[in-house]
LOKOL-266622 format. One record per residue (C-alpha): x, y, z. Coordinates in steps of 0.5 Angstrom, whole numbers, padded with zeros to 4 digits, always signed. Each point is the difference from the previous one (the first is absolute). Layout:
XYZ;...
***
This chain:
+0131+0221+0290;+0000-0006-0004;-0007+0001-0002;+0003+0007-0003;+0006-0005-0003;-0006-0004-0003;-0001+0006-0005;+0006+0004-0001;+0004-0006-0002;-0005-0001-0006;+0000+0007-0001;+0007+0000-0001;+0000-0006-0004;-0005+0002-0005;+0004+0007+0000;+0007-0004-0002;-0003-0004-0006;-0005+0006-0003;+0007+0004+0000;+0005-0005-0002;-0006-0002-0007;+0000+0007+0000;+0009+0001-0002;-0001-0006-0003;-0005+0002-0005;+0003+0007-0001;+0007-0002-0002;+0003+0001-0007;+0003-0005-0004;+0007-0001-0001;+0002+0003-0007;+0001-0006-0005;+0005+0004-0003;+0004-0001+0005;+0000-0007+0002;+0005-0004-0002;-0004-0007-0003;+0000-0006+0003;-0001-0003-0007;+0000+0001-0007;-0005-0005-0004;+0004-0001-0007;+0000-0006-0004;+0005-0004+0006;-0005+0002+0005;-0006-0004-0004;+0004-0006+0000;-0001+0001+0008;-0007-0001-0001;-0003-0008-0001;-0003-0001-0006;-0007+0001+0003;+0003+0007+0001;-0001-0002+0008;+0001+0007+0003;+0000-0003+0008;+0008+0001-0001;+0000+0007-0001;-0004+0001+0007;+0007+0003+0003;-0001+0005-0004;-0006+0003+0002;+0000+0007+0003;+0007+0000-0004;+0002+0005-0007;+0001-0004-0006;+0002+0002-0007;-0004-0003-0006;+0000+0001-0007;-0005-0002-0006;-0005+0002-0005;-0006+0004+0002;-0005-0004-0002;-0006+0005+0004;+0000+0007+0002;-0006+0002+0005;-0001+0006+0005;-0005+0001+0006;+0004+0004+0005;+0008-0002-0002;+0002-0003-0007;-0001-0008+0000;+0004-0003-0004;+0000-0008-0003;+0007-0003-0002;+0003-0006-0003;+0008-0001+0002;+0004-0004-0006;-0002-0006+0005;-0008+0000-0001;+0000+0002+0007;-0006+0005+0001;+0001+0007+0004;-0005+0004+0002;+0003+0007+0002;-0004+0006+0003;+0005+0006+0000;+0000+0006+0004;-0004+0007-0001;+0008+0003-0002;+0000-0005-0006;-0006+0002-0004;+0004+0005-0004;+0004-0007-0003;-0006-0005+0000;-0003+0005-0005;+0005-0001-0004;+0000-0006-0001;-0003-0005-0005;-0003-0008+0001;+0005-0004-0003;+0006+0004+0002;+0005-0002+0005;+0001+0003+0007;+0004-0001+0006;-0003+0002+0006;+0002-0002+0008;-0006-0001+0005;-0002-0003+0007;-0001-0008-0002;-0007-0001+0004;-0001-0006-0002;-0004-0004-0006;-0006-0003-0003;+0001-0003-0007;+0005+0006+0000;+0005+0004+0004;-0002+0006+0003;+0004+0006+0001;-0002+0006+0004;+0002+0007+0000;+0004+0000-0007;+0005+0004-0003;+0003-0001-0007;+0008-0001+0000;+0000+0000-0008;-0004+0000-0007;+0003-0003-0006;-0002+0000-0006;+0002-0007-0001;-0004-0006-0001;+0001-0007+0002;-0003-0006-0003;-0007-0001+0003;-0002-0008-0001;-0006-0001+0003;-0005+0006+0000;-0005-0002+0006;
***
């Protein structure tokens, strides 16, 4: 009997994991759309930041929706639209969007302004924002100091 136990338990186990990884690696991500965010990064949230723009503050954000406006300063595509941008604040964002946001990005321009609303994941020398809608496009500028 236990030497049954000695295979079956493993078995069970080994089981239990393949099928947990399995749900987990199939579930579909929340809609951003209907996320209420966490955050919106504007020129008051840049002030949260030191002046080494210390993104370790930001690390109860993680795996949470934020909202950001700025200056796309890069447009590229692999599988999804990625975008790079630049808040009022000098914060830099990179945004990599949705499959249903081609159509907009398409659209758009560098140097036009963007709000979007994405999955803050963590950060370089650059927030990153996953699984990006857009919230709105204008047609707006605002003054850009520092071109890097």
């Amino acid at each position: 009997m236990k030497k049954k136990l000695f295979y079956i338990v493993p078995l069970i186990v080994i089981f239990a994991t393949v099928a947990y990884g399995w749900v987990r690696f199939n579930e579909k991500a929340a809609p951003t759309q209907n996320l209420t965010p966490t955050i919106v990064l504007d020129d008051d949230f840049s002030k949260i930041l030191n002046s080494d723009n210390d993104y370790k503050s930001l690390s109860k954000y993680i795996e949470k929706p934020l909202v950001v406006e700025g200056i796309i300063k890069q447009i590229s595509f692999d599988d999804t639209y990625n975008i790079m941008l630049k808040t009022s604040g000098n914060i830099w964002v990179s945004c990599k969007f949705q499959k249903d946001q081609t159509a907009l990005i398409k659209k758009m321009n560098e140097g036009d302004i963007v709000k979007t609303k994405g999955i803050y994941k963590g950060s370089l020398n650059y927030l990153i924002l996953l699984n990006c809608v857009i919230e709105k496009n204008q047609s707006i500028t605002f003054e850009d100091n520092n071109t890097n």
